[in-house]
N, CA, C and O atoms as a Tinker XYZ file with bonds, in Angstrom:
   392  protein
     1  N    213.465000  103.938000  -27.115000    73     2
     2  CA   213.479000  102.807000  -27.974000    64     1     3
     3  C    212.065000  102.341000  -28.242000    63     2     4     5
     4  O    211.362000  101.731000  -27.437000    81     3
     5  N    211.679000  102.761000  -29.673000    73     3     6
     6  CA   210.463000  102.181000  -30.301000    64     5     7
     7  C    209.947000  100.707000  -30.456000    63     6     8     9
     8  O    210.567000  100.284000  -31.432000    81     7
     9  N    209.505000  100.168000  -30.205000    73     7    10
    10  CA   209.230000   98.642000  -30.496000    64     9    11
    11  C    208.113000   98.730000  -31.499000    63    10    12    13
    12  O    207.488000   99.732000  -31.845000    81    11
    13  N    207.967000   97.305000  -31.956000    73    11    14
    14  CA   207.559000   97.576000  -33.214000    64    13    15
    15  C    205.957000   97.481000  -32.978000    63    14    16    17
    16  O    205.199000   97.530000  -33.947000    81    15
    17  N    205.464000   97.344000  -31.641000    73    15    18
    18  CA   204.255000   97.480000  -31.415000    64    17    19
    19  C    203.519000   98.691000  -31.123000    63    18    20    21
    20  O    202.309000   98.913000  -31.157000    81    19
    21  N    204.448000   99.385000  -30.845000    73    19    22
    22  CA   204.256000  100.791000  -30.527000    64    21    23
    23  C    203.504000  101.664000  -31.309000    63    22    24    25
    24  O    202.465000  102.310000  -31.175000    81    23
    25  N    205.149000  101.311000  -32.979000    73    23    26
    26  CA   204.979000  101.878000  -34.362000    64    25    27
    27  C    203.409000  101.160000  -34.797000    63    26    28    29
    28  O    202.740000  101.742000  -35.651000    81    27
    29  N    203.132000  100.488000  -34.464000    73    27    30
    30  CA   202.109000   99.725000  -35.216000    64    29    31
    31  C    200.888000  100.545000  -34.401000    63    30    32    33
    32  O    199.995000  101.078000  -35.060000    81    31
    33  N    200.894000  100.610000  -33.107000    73    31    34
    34  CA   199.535000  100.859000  -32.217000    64    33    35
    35  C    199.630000  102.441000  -32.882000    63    34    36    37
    36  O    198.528000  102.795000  -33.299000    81    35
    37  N    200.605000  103.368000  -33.052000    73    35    38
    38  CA   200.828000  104.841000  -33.720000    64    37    39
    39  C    199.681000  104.869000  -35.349000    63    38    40    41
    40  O    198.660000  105.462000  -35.698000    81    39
    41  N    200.644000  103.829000  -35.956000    73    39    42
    42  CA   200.277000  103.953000  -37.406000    64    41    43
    43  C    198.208000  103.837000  -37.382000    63    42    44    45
    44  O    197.400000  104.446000  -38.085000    81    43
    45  N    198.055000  103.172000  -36.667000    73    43    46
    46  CA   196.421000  102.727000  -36.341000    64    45    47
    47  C    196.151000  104.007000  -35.842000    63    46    48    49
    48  O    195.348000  104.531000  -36.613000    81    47
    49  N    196.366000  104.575000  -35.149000    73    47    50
    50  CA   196.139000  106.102000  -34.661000    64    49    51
    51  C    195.489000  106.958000  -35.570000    63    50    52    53
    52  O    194.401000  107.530000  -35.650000    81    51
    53  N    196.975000  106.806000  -36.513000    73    51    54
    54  CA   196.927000  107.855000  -37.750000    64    53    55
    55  C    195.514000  107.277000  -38.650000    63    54    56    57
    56  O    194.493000  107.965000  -38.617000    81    55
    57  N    195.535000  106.264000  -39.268000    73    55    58
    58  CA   195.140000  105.949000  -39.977000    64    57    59
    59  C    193.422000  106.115000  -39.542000    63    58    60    61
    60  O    192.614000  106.044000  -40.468000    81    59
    61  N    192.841000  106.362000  -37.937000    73    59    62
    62  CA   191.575000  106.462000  -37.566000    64    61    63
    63  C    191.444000  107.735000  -37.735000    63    62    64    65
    64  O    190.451000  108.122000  -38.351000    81    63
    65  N    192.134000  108.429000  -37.376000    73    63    66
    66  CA   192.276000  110.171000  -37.579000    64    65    67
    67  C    192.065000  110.397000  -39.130000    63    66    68    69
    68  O    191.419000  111.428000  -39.316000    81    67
    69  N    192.379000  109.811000  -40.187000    73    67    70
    70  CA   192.321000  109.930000  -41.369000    64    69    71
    71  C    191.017000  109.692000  -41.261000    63    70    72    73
    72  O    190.193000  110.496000  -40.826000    81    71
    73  N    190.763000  108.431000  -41.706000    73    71    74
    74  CA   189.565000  107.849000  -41.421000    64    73    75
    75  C    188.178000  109.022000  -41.469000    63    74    76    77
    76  O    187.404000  109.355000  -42.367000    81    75
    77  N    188.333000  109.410000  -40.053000    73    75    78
    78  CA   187.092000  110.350000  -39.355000    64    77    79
    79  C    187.781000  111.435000  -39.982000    63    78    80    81
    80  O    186.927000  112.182000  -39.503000    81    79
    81  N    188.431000  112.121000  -40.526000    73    79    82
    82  CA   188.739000  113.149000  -41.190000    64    81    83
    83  C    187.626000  113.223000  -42.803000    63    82    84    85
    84  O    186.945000  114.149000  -43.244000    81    83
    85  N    187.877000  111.716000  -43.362000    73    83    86
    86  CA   187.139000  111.833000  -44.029000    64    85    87
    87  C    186.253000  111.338000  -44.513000    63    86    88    89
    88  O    185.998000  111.091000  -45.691000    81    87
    89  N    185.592000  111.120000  -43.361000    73    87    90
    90  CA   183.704000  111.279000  -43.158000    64    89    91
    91  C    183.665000  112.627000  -42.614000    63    90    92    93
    92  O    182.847000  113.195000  -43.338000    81    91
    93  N    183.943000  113.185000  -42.039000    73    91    94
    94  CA   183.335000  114.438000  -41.854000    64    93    95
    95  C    183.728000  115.247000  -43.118000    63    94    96    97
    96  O    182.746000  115.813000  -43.598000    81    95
    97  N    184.677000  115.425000  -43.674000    73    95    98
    98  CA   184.662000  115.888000  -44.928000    64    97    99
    99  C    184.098000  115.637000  -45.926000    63    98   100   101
   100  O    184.036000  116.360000  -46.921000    81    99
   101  N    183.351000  113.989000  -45.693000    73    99   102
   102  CA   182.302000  113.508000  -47.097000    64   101   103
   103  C    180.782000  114.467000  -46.589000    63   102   104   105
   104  O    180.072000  115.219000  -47.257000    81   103
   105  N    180.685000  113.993000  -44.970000    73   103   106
   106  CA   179.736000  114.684000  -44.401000    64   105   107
   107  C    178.931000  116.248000  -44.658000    63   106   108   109
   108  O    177.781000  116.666000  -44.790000    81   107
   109  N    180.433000  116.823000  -44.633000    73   107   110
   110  CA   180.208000  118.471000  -45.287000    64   109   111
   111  C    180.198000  118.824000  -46.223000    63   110   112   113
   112  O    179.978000  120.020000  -46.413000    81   111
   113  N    180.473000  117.792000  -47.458000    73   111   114
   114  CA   180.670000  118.154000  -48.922000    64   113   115
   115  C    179.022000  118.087000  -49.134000    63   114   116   117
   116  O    178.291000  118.941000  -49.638000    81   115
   117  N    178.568000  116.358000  -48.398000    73   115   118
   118  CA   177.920000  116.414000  -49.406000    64   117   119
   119  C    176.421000  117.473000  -48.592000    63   118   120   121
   120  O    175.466000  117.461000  -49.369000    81   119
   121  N    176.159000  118.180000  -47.464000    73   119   122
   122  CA   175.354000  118.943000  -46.767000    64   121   123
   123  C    175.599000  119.909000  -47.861000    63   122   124   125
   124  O    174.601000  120.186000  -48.526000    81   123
   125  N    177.243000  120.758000  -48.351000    73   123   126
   126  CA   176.906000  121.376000  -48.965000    64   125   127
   127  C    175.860000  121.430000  -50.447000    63   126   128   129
   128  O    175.054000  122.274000  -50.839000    81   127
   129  N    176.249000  120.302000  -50.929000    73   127   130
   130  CA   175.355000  119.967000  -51.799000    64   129   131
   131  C    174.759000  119.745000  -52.465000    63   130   132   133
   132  O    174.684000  119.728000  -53.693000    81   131
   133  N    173.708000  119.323000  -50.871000    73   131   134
   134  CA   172.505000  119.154000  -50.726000    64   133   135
   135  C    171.777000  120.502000  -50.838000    63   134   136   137
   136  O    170.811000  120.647000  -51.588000    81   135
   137  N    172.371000  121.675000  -49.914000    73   135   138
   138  CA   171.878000  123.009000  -49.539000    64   137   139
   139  C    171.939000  123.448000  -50.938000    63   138   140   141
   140  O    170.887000  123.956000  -51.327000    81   139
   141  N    173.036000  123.380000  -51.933000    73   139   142
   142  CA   172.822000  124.095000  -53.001000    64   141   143
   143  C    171.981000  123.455000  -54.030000    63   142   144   145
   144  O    171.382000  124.184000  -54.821000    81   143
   145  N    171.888000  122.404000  -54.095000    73   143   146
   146  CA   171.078000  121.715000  -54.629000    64   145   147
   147  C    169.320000  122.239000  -54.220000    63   146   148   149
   148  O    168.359000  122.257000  -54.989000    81   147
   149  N    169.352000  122.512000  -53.186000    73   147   150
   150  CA   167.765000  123.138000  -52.758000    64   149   151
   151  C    167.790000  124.295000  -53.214000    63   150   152   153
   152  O    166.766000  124.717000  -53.752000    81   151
   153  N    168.935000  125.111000  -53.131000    73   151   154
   154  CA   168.733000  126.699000  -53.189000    64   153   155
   155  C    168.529000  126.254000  -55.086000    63   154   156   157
   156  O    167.439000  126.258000  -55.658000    81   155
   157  N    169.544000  125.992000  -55.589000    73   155   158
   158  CA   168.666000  125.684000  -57.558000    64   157   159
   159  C    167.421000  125.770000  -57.516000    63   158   160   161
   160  O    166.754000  126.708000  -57.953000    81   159
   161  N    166.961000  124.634000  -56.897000    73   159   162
   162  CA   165.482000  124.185000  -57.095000    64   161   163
   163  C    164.238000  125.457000  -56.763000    63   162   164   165
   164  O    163.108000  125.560000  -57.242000    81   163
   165  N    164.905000  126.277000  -55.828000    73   163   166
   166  CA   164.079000  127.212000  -55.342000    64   165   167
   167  C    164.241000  127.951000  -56.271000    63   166   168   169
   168  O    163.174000  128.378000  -56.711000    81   167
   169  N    165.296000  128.371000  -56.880000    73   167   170
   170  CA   165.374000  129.324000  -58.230000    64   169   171
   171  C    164.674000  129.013000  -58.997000    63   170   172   173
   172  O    163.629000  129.645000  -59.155000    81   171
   173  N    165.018000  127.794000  -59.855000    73   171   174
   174  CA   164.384000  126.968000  -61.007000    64   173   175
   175  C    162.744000  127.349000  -60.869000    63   174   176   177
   176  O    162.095000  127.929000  -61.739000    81   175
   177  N    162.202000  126.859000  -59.494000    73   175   178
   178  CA   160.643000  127.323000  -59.115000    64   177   179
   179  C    160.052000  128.649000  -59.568000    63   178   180   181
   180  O    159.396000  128.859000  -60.588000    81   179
   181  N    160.418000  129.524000  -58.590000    73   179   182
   182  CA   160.275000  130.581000  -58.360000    64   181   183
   183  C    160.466000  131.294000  -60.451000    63   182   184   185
   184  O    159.521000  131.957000  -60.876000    81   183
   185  N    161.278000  131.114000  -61.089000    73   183   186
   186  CA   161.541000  131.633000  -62.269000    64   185   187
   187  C    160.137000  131.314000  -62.858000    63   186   188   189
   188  O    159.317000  132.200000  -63.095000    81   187
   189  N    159.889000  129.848000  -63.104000    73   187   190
   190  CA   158.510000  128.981000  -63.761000    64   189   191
   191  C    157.650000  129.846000  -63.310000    63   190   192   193
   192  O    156.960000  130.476000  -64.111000    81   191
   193  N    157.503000  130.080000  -61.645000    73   191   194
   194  CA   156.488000  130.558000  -61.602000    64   193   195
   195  C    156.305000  132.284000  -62.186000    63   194   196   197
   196  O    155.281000  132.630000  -62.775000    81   195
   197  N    157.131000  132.973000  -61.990000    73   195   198
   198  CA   157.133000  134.383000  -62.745000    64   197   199
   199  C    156.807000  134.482000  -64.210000    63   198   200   201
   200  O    156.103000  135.287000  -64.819000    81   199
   201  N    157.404000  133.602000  -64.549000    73   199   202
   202  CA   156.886000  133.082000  -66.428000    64   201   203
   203  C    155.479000  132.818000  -66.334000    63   202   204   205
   204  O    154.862000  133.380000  -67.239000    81   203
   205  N    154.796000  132.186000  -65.587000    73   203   206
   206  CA   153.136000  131.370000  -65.701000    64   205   207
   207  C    153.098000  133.098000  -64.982000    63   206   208   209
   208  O    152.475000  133.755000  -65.816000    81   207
   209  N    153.358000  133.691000  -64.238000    73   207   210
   210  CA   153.054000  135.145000  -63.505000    64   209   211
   211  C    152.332000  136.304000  -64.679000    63   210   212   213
   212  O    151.188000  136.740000  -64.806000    81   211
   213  N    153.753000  136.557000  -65.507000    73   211   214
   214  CA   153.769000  137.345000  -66.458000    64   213   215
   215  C    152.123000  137.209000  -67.408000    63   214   216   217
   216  O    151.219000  138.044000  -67.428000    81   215
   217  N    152.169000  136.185000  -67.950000    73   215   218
   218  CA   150.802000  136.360000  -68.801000    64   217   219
   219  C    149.538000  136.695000  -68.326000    63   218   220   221
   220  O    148.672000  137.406000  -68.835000    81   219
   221  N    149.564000  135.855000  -66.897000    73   219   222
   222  CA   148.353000  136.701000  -66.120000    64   221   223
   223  C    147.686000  137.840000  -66.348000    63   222   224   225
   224  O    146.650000  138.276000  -66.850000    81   223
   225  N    149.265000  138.356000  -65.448000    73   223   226
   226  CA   149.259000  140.170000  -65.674000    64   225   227
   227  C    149.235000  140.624000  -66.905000    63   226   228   229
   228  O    148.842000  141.791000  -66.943000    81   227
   229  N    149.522000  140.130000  -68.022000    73   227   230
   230  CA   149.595000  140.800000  -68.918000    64   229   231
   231  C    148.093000  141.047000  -69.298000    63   230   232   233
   232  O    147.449000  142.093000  -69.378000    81   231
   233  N    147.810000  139.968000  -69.469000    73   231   234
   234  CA   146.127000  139.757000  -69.834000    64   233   235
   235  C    145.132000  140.925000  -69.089000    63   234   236   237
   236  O    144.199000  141.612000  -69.505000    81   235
   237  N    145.779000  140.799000  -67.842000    73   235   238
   238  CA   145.073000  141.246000  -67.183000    64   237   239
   239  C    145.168000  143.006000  -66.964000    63   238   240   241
   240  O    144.285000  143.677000  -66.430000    81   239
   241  N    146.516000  143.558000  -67.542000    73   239   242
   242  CA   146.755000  145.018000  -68.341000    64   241   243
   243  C    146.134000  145.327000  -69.492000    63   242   244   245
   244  O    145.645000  146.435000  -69.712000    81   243
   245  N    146.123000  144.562000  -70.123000    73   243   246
   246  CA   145.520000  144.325000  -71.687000    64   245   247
   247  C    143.935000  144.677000  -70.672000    63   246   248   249
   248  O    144.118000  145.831000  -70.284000    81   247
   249  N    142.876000  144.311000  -70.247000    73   247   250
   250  CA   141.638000  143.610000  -69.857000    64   249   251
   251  C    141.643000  145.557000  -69.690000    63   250   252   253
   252  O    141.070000  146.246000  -70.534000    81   251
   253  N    142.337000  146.140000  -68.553000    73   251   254
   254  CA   142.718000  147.415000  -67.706000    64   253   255
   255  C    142.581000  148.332000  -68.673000    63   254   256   257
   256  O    141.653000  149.135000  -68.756000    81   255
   257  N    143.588000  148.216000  -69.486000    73   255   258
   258  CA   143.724000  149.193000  -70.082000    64   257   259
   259  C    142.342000  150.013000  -71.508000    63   258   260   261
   260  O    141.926000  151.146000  -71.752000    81   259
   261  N    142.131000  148.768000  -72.009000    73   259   262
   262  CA   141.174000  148.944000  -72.332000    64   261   263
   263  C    139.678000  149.135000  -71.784000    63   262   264   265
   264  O    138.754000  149.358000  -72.566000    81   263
   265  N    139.493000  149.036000  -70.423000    73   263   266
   266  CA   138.392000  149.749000  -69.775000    64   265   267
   267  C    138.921000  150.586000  -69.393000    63   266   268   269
   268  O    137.976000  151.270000  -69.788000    81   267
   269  N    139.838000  151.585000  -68.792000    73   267   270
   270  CA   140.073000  152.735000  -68.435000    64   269   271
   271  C    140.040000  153.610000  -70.218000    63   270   272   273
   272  O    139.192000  154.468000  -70.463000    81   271
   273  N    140.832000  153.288000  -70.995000    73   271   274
   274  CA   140.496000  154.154000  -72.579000    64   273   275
   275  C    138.727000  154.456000  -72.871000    63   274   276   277
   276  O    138.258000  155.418000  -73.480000    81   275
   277  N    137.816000  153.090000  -72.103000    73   275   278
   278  CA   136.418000  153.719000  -72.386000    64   277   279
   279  C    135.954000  154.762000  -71.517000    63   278   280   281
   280  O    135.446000  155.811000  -71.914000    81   279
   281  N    136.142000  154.448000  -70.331000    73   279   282
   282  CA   136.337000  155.596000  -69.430000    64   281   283
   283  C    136.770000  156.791000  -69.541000    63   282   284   285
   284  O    136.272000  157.681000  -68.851000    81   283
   285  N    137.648000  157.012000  -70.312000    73   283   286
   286  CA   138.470000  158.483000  -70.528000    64   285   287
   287  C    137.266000  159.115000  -71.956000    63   286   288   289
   288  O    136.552000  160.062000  -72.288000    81   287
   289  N    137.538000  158.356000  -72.191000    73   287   290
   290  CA   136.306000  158.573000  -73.984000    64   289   291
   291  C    134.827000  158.829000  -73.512000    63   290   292   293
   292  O    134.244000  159.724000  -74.124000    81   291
   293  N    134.474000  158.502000  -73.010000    73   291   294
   294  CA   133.083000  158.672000  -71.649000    64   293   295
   295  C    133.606000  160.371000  -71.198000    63   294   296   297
   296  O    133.221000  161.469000  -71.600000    81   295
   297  N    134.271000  160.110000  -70.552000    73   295   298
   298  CA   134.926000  161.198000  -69.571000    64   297   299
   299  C    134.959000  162.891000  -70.944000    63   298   300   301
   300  O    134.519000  164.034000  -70.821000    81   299
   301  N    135.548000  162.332000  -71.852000    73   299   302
   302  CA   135.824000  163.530000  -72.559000    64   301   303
   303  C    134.392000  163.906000  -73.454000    63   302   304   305
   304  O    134.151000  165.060000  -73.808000    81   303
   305  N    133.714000  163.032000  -73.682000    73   303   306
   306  CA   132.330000  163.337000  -74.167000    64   305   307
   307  C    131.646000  163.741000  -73.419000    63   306   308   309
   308  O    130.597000  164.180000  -73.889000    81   307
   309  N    131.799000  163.822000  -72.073000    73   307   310
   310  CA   130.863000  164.409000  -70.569000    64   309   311
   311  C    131.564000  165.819000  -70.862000    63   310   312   313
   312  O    130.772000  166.747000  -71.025000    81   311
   313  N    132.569000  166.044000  -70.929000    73   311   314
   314  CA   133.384000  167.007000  -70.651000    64   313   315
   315  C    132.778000  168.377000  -71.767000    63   314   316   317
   316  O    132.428000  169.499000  -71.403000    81   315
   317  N    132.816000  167.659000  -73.611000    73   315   318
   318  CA   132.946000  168.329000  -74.081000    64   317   319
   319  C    131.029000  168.758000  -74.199000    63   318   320   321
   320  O    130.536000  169.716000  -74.793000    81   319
   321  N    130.475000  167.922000  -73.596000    73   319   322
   322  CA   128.741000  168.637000  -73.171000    64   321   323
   323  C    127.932000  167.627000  -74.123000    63   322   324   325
   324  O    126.908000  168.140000  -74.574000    81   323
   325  N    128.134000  166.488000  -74.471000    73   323   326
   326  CA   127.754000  165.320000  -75.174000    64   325   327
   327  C    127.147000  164.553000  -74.423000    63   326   328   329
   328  O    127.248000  164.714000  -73.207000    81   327
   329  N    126.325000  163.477000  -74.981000    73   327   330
   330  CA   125.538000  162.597000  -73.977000    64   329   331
   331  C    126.784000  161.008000  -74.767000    63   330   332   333
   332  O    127.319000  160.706000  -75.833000    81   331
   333  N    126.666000  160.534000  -73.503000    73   331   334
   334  CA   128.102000  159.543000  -73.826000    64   333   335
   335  C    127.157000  158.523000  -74.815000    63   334   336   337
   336  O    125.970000  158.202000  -74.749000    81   335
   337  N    128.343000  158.138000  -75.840000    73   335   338
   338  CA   127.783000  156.902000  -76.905000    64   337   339
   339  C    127.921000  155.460000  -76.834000    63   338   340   341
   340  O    128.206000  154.601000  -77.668000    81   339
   341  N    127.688000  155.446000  -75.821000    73   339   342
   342  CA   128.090000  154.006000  -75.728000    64   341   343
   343  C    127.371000  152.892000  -76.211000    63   342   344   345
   344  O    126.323000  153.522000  -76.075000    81   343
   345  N    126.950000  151.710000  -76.691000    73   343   346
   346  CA   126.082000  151.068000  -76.829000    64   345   347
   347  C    125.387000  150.201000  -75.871000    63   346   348   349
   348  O    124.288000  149.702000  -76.116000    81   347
   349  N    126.074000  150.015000  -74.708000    73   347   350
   350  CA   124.936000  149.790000  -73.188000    64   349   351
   351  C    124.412000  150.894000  -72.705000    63   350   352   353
   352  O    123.381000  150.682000  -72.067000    81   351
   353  N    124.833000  152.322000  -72.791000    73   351   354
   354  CA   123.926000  153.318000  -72.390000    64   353   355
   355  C    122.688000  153.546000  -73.514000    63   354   356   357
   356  O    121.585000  153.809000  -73.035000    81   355
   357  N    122.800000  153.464000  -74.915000    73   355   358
   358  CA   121.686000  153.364000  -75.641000    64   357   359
   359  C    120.965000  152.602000  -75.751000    63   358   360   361
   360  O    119.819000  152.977000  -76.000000    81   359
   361  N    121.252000  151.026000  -75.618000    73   359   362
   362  CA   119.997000  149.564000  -75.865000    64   361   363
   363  C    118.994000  150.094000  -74.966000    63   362   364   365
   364  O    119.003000  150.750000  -73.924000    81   363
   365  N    118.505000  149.805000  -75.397000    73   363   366
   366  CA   116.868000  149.345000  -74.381000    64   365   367
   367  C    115.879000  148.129000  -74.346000    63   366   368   369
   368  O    115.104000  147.963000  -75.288000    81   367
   369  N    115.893000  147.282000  -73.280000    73   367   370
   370  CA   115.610000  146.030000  -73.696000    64   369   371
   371  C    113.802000  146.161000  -73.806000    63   370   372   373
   372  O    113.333000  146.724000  -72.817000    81   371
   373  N    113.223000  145.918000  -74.390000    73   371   374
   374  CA   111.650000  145.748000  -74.121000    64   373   375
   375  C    111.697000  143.921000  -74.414000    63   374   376   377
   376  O    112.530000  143.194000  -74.954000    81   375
   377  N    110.461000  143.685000  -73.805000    73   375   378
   378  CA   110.035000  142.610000  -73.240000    64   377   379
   379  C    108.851000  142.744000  -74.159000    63   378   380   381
   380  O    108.018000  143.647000  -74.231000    81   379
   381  N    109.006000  141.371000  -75.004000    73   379   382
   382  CA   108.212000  140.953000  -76.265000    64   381   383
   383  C    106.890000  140.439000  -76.098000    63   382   384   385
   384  O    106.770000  139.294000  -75.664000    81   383
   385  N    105.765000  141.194000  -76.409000    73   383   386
   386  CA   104.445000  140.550000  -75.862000    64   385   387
   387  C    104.119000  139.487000  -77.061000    63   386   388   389
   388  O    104.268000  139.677000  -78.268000    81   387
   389  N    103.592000  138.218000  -76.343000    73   387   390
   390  CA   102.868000  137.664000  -77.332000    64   389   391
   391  C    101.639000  137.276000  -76.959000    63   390   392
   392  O    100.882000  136.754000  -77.778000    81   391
C-alpha cells in the first residue's frame, strides 16, 4: 500500500534523473559542437592559407623556370662550340676617367 508520500518522494526521483539526464546531454551536444566547430575553423584556415600558398609558388615556378630555360640555352650554345650570348657575359664595365 502506496501512500501518497511515497508516490510523491518517487515522482521527485524521476523527475532528478530527468533533470541530470539532461544536462549531460546539453553537456555532450554542446562539446560536440564545440569540437566541430574547431575542426571547420581548422579547415576554413588551412584552405586560406593554401590559396595565399599557391601564388607564392607559382611566382616562384614562373621566377625557376625561366632561369633554368637560360641555362639550357647557355648549355646548348656550349654544346654546339659557341661562346654563350648572353648580355652579362658580354658588358664590360670601364670606369670613366675624368
Amino acid at each position: 500500500m502506496d501512500t501518497n508520500a511515497e508516490r510523491a518522494s518517487m515522482r521527485d526521483c524521476d523527475d532528478d534523473h530527468q533533470g541530470v539526464r539532461r544536462i549531460v546531454l546539453g553537456v555532450i551536444v554542446g562539446m560536440y559542437l564545440l569540437g566541430l566547430g574547431g575542426l571547420v575553423g581548422a579547415l576554413i584556415e588551412l584552405i586560406r592559407f593554401d590559396h595565399r600558398r599557391d601564388a607564392v609558388v607559382a611566382r616562384y615556378d614562373g621566377v625557376l623556370r625561366a632561369r633554368n630555360a637560360t641555362l639550357m640555352s647557355i648549355e646548348r650554345q656550349i654544346a654546339h662550340g659557341s661562346r654563350p650570348t648572353s648580355p652579362k657575359t658580354d658588358r664590360v664595365d670601364f670606369v670613366g676617367q675624368d
